[in-house]
N, C-alpha and C positions, 0 to 999 in steps of 0.2 A: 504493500500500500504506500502510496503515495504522500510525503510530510506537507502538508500545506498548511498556507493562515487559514483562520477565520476569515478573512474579508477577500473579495475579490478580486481589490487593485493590486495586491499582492502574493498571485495564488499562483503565477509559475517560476521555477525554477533552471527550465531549461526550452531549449529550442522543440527536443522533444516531448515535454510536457506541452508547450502549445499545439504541436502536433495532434499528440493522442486527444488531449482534451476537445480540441472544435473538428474532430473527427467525431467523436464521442457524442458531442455536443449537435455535428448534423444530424447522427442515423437518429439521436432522440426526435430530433424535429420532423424528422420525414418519416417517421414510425408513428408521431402523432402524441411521444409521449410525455413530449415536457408540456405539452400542451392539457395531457387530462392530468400529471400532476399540476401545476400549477393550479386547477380548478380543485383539487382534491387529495388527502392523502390515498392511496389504493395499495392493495396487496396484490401479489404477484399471478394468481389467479384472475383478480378483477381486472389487472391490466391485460392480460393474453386475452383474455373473452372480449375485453372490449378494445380491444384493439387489432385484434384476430393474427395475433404476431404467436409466433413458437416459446416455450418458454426459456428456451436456448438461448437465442439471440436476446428476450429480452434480459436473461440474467447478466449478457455479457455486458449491456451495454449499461446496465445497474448497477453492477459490481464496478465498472470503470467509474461511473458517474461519482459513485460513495468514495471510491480513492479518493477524487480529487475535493473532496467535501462539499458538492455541488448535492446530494441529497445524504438521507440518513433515513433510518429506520427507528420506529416506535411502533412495538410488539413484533408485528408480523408485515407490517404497513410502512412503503416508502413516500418519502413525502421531501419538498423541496427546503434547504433548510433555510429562514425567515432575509438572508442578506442576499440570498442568489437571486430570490423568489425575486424583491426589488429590483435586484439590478439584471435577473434577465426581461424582467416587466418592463423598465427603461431602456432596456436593448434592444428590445423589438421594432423600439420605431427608427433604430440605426441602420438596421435589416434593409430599408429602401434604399440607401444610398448608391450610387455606382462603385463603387470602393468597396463593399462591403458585399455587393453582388458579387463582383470579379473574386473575391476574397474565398464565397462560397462556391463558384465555381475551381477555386483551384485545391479546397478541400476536395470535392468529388472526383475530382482530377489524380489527387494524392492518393483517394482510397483505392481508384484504380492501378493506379502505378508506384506501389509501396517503396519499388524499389529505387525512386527519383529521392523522398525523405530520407532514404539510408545511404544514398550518394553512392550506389552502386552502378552508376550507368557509364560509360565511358566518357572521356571528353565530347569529343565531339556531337553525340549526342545529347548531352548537356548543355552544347552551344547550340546545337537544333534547338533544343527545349527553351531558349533563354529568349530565342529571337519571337516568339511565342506572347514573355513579357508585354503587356500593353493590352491585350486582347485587339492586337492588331492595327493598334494607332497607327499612323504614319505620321514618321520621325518629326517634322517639323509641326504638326499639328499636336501630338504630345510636349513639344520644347514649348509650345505657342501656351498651350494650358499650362504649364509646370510654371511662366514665364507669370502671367493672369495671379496664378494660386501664391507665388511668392515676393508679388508687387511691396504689397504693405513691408514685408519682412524685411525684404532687399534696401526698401527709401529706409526704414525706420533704423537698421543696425549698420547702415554708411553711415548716418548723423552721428551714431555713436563711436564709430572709427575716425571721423575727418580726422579730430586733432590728431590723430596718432600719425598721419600721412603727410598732415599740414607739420609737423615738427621734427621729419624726417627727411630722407630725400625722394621720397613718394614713387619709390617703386612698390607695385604690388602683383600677387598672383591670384589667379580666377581659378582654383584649380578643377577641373570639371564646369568650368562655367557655362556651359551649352548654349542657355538662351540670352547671357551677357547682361541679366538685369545686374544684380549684385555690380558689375565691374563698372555698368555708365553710372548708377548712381553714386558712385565712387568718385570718378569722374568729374559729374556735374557740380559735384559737393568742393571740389579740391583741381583747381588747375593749372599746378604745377605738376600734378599727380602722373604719371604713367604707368601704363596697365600691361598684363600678359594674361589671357587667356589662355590654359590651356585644355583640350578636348580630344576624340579621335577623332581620326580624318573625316567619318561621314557627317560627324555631329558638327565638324568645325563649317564642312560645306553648307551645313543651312544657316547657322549663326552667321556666313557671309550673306545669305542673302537678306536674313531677316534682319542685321545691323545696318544696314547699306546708308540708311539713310539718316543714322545717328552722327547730331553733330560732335562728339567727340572721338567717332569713329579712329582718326588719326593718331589719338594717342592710345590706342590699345591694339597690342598685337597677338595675332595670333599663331599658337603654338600647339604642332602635334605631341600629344601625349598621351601616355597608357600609367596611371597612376600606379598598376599592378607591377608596372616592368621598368619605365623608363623612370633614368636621373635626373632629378633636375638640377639647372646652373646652381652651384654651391653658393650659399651665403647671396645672392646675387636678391632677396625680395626684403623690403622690412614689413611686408604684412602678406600676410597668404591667407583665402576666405577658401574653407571647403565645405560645401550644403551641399545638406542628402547625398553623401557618396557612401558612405561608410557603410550605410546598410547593404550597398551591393554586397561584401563582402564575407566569408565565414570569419571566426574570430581572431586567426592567425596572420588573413591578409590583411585585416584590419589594422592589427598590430605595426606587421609590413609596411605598409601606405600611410601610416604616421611617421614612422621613421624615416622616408625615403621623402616624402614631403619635406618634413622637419628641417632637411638638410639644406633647404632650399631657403633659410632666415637669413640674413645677417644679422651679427650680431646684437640683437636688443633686440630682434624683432620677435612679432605676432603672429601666430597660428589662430587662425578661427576657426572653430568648428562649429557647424548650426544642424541642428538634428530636429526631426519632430517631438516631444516632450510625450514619457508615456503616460504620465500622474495625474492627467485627468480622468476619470473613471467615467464620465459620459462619453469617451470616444475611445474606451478599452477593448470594446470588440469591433471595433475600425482598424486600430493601431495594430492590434493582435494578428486580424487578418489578414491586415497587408503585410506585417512582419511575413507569414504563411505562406504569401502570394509569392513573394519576394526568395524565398527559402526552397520553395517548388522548383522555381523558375529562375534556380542562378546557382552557383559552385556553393551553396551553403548559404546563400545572406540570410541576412534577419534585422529587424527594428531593433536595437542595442533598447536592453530598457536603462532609465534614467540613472540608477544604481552602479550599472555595469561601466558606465564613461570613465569614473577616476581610477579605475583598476587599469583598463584599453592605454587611458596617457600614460600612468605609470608605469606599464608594459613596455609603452614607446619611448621612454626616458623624457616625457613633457610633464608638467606641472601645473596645474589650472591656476591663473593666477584671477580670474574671476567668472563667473557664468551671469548673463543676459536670460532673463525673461521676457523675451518680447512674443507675443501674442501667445499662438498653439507651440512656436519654436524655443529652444534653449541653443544659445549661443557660448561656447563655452572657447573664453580666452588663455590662450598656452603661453607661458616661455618656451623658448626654442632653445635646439642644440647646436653647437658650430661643428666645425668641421673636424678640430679638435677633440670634441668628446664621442668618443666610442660607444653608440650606446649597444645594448642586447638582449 
């Protein structure tokens, strides 16, 4: 059995706890049966009759459901216990979302092909499965929404940087900057500033089209790059912003791609990192999901929850010298390592 809290916001412990549990968590819902407990305690008879399911499958998915402390038993009767009941009664109407749709589609996905969650599939096929990702956006129309979703973020945490650029010599890095919001309001805020976008090749091709006509286009260049592989110029940025990349990653690349970033400060300088924030509990089975989505659909990623960040920097020999709360995002400020320090 599984050790979990009492409360929800705090009930997994691993990648594959969120696995099991919103597998768990579907077959209940399409069996119908979080649906008659939530209305009622019932015994395992009254559930198979009315619900006309085997008493097999419902044990298994009862017995899982109790691990994770999502129900409990009084006498002979299961019944949902009073904090779940809440918060999957508040879930429900998250259910509609596109993110949470996609989410449950790549549970169904997962039950089908167990063996994408245990990462038993070959590369290559892995990279079939990745290009997958999106439910088939195309590129620039995804960059276009990611660009929309992180306006607010992007204007709001440049305010918060300018001085740091305006009292430097205002080099900085985009690193994954795709849709270049982050790097113009950087820009617009500071212009002595000069920028480096860096991207792969296909993503840098739409950011050419779709910048064309920003006025500070001239002073941002841009640069191929694979955060997983390639160097970059040593000590050569005093501020580096990295949003939403980290979750592509399993925990090890993670580690990896701080470090190899890292190396990319001059001395004094800034590492950003900007993540979605998991600690809101009305978007825990959004955030959850898409961690799931993301975890299907890539060499291992997943949503870091909020907890996990200072262990990742300390892994990567960084130091939070302070974290931003600005809206759904947490922006967490690093010192950097030079070139000199060996980290491992």
């Amino acid at each position: 059995m599984n050790e979990v809290s009492a409360t929800p916001a705090s009930r997994f412990s691993s990648m594959e706890d969120d696995l099991h549990l919103f597998a768990l968590l579907r077959s209940s819902d399409d069996l119908g049966l979080t649906h008659q407990l939530m209305q009622a305690a019932s015994n395992l008879t009254e559930l198979q009759t009315s619900l006309g399911t085997n008493a097999g499958t419902l044990s298994q998915i009862l017995d899982g459901l109790q691990g994770f402390g999502v129900i409990g038993q009084r006498a002979d009767a299961y019944e949902i216990n009073e904090e779940w009941k809440a918060y999957l009664g508040s879930a429900t109407r998250h259910h509609q979302s596109a993110g949470v749709r996609r989410g449950l589609q790549a549970v169904d996905r997962w039950r089908r092909l167990p063996e994408i969650a245990k990462d038993k599939l070959q590369a290559a096929e892995k990279s079939a499965e990745s290009q997958m990702f999106g439910s088939g956006i195309h590129l620039e129309q995804y960059l276009l929404a990611v660009r929309d979703e992180n306006t607010e973020h992007a204007r709001t945490l440049a305010h918060q940087l300018a001085e740091r650029l305006q009292t430097s010599e205002g080099r900085f890095l985009d690193m994954a900057g795709g849709h270049g919001k982050y790097a113009f309001e950087l820009l617009n805020l500071c212009p002595h500033a000069i920028g480096t976008l860096a991207d792969l090749p296909q993503t840098l091709a739409v950011f050419e089209r779709l910048s064309a006509e920003e006025p500070a286009r001239n002073r941002l260049r841009a640069m191929v790059c694979d955060a997983t592989r390639d160097e970059l110029p040593q000590q050569a940025f005093d501020l580096i912003l990295m949003n939403d990349l980290l979750h592509s990653f399993d925990r090890q690349t993670k580690v990896e791609v701080l470090r190899r970033v890292a190396r990319g400060l001059a001395p004094g300088g800034v590492l950003v990192v900007s993540k979605f924030g998991y600690q809101d509990p009305a978007k825990e089975v959004e955030n959850a999901l898409f961690s799931l989505r993301l975890h299907v659909n890539s060499h291992g990623g997943y949503l870091e929850k909020d907890g996990e960040m200072p262990g990742l920097f300390e892994a990567a020999g960084l130091k939070i010298d302070s974290v931003l709360q600005l809206g759904p995002k947490l922006s967490y400020l690093l010192s950097g390592v030079t070139v000199s320090q060996e980290v491992h």
